[in-house]
RODO-2510 file (C-alpha; in nm, 4 decimals, decimal comma):
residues 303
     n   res          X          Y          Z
     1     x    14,7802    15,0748    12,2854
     2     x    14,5248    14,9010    12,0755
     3     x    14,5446    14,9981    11,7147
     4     x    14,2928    15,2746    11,7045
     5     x    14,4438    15,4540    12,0161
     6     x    14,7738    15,4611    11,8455
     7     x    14,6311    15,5323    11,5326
     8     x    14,4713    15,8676    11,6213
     9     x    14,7996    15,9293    11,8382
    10     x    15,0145    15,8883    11,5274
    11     x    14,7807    16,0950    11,3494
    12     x    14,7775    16,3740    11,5864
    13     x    15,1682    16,3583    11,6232
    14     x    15,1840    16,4298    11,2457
    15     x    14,9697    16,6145    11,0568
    16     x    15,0725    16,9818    11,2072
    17     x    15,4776    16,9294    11,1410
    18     x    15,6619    17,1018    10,8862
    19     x    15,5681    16,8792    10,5629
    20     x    15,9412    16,8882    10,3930
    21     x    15,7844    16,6863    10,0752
    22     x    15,6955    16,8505     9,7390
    23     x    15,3954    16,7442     9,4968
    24     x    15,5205    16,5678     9,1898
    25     x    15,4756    16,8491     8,9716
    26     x    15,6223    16,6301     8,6982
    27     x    15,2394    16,5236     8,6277
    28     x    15,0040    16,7806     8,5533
    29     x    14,7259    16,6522     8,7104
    30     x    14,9173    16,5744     9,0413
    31     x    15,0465    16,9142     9,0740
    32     x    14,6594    17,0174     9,1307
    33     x    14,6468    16,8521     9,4446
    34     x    14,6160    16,9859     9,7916
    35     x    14,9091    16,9443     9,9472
    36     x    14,7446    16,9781    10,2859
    37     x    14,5352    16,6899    10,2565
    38     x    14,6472    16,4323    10,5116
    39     x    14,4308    16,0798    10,5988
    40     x    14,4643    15,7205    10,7028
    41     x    14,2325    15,4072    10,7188
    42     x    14,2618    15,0931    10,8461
    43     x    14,0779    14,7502    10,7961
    44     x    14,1866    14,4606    11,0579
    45     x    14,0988    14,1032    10,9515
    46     x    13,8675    14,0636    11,1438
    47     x    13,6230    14,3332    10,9543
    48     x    13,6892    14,6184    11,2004
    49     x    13,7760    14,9095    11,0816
    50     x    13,8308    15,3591    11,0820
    51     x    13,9586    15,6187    10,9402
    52     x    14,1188    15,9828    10,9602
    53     x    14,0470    16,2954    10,7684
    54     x    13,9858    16,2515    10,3921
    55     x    13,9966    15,8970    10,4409
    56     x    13,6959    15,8617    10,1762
    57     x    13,8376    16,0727     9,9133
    58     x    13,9118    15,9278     9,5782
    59     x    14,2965    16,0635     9,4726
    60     x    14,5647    15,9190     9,2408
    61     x    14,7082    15,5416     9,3463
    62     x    14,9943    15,5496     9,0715
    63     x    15,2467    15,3113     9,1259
    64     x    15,0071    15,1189     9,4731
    65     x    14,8723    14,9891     9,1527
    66     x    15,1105    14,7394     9,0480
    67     x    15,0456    14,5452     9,3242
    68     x    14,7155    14,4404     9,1402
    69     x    14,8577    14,4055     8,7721
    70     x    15,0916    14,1815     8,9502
    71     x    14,8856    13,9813     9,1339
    72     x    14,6325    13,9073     8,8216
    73     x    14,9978    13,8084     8,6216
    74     x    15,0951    13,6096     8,8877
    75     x    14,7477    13,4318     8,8832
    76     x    14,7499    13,3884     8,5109
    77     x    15,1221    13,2442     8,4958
    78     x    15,2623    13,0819     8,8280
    79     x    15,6248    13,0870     8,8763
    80     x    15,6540    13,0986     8,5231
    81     x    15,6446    13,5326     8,5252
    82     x    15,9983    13,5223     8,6903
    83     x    16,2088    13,4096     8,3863
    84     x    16,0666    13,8215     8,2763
    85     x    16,1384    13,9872     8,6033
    86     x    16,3815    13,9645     8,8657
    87     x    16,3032    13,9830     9,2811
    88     x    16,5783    14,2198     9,3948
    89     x    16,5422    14,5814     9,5186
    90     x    16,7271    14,8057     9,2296
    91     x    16,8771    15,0312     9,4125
    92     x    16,7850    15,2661     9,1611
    93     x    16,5575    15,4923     9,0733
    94     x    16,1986    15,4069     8,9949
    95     x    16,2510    15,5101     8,6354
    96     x    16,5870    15,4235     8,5964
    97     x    16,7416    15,2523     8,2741
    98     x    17,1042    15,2166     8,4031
    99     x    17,0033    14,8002     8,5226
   100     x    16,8365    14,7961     8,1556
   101     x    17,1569    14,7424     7,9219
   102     x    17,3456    14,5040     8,2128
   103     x    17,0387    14,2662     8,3120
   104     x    16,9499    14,2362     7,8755
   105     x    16,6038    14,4301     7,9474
   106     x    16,5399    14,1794     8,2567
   107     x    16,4128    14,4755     8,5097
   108     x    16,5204    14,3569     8,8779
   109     x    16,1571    14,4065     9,0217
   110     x    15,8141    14,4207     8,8996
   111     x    15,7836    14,7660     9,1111
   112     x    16,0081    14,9716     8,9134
   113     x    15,8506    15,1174     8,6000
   114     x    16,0611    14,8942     8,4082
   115     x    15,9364    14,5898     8,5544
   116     x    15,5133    14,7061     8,5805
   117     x    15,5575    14,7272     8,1632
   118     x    15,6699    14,4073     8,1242
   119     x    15,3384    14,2867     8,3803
   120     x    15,1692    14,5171     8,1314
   121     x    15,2448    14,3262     7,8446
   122     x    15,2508    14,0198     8,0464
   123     x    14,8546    14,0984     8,0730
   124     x    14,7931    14,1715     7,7355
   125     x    14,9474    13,8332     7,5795
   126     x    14,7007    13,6813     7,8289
   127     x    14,3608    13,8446     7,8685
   128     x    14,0787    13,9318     7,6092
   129     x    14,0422    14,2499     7,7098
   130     x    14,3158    14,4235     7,9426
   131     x    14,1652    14,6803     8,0717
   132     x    13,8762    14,5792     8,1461
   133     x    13,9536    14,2503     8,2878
   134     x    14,2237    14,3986     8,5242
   135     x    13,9522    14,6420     8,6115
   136     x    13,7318    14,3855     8,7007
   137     x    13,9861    14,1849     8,8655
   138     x    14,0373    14,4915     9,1340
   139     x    13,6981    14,6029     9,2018
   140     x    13,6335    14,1933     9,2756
   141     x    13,9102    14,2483     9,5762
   142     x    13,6496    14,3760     9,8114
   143     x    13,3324    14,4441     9,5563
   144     x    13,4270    14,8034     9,4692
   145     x    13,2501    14,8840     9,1522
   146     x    13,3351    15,2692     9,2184
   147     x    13,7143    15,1621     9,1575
   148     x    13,7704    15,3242     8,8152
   149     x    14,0494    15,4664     8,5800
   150     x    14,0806    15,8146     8,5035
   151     x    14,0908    15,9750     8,1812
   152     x    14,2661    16,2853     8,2989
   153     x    14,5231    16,1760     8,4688
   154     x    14,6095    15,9150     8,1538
   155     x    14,6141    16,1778     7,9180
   156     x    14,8787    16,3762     8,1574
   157     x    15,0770    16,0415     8,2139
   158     x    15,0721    15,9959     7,8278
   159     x    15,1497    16,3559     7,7284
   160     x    15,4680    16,3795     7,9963
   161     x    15,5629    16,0240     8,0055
   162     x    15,8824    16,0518     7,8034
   163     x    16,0835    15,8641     8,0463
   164     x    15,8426    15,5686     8,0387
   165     x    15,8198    15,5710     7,5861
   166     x    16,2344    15,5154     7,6470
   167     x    16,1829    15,2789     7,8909
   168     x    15,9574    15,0766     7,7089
   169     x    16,1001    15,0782     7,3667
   170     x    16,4209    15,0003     7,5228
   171     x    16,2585    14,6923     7,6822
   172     x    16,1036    14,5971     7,3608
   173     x    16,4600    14,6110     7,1891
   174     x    16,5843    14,3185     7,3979
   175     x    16,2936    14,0889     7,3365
   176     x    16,1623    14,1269     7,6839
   177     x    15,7997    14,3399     7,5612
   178     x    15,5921    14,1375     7,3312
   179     x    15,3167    14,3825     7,2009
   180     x    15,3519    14,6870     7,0706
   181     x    15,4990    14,9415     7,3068
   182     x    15,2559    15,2165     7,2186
   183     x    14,9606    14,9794     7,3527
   184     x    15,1641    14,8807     7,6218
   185     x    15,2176    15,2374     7,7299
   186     x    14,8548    15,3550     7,6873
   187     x    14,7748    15,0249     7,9527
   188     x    15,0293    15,1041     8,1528
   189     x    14,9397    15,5090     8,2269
   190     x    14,5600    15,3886     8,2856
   191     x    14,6775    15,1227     8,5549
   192     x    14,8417    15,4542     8,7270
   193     x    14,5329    15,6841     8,6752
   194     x    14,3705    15,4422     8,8650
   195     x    14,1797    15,6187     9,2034
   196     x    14,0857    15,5134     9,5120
   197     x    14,0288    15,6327     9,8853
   198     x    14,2220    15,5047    10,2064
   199     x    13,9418    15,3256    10,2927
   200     x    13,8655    15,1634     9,9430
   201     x    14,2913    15,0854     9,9919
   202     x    14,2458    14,9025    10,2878
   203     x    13,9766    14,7152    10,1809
   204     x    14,1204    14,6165     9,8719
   205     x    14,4645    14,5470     9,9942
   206     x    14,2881    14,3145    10,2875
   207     x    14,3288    14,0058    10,1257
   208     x    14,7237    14,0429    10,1374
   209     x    14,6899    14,0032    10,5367
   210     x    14,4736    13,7246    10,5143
   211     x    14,6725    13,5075    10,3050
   212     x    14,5566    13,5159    10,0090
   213     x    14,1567    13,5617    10,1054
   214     x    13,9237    13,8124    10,0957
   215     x    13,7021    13,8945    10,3473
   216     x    13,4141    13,6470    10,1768
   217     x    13,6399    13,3489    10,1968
   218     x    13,7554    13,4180     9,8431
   219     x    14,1176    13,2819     9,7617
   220     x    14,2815    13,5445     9,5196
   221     x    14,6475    13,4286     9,5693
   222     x    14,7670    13,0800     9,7443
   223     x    14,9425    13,0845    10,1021
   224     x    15,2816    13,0223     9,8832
   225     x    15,1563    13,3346     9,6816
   226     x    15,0853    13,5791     9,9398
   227     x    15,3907    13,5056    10,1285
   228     x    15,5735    13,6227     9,7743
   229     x    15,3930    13,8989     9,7064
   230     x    15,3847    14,0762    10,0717
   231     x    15,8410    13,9835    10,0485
   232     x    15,8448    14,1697     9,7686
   233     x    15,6557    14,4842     9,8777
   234     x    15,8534    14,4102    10,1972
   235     x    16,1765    14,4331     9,9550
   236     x    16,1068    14,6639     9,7138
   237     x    15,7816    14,8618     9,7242
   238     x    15,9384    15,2013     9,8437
   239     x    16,2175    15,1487     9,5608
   240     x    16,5553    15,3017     9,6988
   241     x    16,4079    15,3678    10,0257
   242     x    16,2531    14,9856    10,0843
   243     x    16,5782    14,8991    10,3208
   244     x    16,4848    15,2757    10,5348
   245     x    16,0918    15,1676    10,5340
   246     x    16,1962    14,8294    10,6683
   247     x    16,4190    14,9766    10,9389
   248     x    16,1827    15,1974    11,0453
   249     x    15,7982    15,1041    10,9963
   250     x    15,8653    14,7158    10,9727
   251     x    15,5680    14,6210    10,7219
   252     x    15,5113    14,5577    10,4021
   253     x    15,3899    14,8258    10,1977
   254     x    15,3975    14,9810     9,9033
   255     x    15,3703    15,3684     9,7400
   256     x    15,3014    15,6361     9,4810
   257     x    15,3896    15,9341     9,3814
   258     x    15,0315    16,0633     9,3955
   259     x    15,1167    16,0565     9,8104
   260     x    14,9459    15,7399     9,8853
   261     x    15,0795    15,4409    10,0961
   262     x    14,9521    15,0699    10,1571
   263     x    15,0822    14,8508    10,4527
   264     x    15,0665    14,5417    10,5007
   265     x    15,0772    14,3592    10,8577
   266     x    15,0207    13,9803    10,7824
   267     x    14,7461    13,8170    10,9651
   268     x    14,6865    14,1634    11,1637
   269     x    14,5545    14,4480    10,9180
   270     x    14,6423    14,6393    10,6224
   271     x    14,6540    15,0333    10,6310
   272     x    14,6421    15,3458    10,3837
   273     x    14,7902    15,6893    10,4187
   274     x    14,7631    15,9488    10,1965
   275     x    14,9723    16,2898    10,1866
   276     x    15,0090    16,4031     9,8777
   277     x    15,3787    16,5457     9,9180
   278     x    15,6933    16,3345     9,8684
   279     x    16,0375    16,3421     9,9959
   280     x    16,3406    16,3545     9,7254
   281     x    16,2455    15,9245     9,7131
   282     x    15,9578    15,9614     9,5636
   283     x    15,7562    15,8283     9,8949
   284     x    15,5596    16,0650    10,0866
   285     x    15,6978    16,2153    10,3216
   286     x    15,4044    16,2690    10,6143
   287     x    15,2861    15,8956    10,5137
   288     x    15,5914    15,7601    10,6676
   289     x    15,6233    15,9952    10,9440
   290     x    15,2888    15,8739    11,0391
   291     x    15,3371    15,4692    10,9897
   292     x    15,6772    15,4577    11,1494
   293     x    15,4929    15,5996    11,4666
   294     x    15,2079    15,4197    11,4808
   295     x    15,4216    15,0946    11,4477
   296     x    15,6199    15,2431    11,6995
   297     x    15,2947    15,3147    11,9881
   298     x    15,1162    14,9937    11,8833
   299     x    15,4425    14,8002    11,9303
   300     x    15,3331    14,5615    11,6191
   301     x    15,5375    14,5169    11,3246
   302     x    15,6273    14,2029    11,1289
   303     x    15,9606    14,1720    11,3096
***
């Protein structure tokens, strides 16, 4: 099948079975969300692209967005960011502080909460103005100035995010977060408010297939750089369900707990699915449903 044929097969196969995922109540703002809202967008290389169902609407990205924050860090300090952070799956939790007190507040992956604070502060040693600059940074991925933070969904984040103040300050007590960990934590809940559509996803996440490049010819990350950052969502963007995402969709990808998913396929494409409930992971649980079979009737993964 060519990809859009076993796309819309994928797509048919899923969205009528029993959805066995919950919202993530846990966030206010999440738990508003349709859980019946199921869509998918792709964007190939070579500029084609197309999309299913509420492919264009904005939702949540949450945690998709540490791939960018990451990215930017890397840009800003080369090979230098990995005396912070480690490269190994946890095996954990996304929120977990268990690794915290053995690794001396060095958090195995940049993907876990633990390790997007210390890109956070990373950031904020390193750039003007944060926010803004990081904001800019994304919306430069495929010239998306409708890419924007929300407000709402910070102030939730903020007002629940008890797990994330302990996480932080426990970080900070090691040596490993240089700012203050209130400013840390008000950066870090806008990088998750941050919203986007499947199609503004697979757009943005484009350059990740085409190592390193946007569509324009623009070089965000080096080959060396793109091969790093695509092992590590390969490794540890699904957190303690990266080795089950491997084994069964065979890209690199990464998710959120506002439902959506990016993948990856090097040189090929990169594609977006969002359903907004997870499975007891964290990932959600449609999204891989529908990439393990589309993998599956295209026949194309990275292995």
């Amino acid at each position: 099948m060519n990809y859009q044929d076993a796309l819309i097969a994928a797509y048919n196969q899923v969205k009528d079975i029993d959805d066995k995922g919950k919202v993530a109540s846990y966030i206010p703002e999440l738990a508003k969300v349709d859980p019946n809202i199921f869509a998918v967008h792709l964007t190939q290389v070579n500029s084609e692209n197309f999309g299913l169902g509420n492919y264009q609407e904005k939702f949540s990205i949450q945690s998709i967005a540490k791939v960018f924050s990451l990215c930017l860090a890397y840009k800003l300090l080369g090979e230098k960011i990995w005396n912070r952070l480690g490269v190994e799956p946890s095996g954990n939790g996304f929120n977990s502080l268990v690794q915290l007190e053995t690794d001396n507040g060095i958090p195995r992956n940049p993907f876990i909460n633990a390790g997007a604070l210390v890109i956070m502060d990373i950031l904020m040693s390193n750039l003007k103005n944060p926010k803004e600059d990081l904001l800019d940074f994304i919306r430069s991925l495929s010239k998306d100035s409708n890419i924007n933070y929300s407000s709402a969904i910070s102030k939730s984040e903020k007002t629940y995010g008890y797990r994330n103040i302990a996480l932080c300050n426990f970080i900070k007590s090691f040596g490993n977060i240089e700012n203050e960990p209130n400013d840390v934590l008000d950066f870090y809940f806008n990088l998750c408010s941050l919203e986007a559509s499947c199609e503004d996803l697979s757009k943005l996440f484009l350059f990740l297939a085409n190592n390193g490049k946007t569509q324009d010819g623009k070089e965000i990350l080096n080959l060396s750089e793109s091969k790093r950052m695509n092992a590590l969502m390969q490794t540890c963007g699904f957190y303690d369900e990266s080795g089950e995402f491997a084994f069964k969709v065979g890209l690199a990808g990464k998710s959120g707990v506002g439902g959506g998913t990016i993948a990856i396929h090097p040189n090929q494409y990169a594609i977006a699915v969002w359903s907004p409930p997870l499975n007891e992971k964290g990932n959600s649980y449609k999204g891989l449903r529908l990439l393990e079979n589309f993998t599956t009737l295209s026949q194309r993964s990275i292995f």
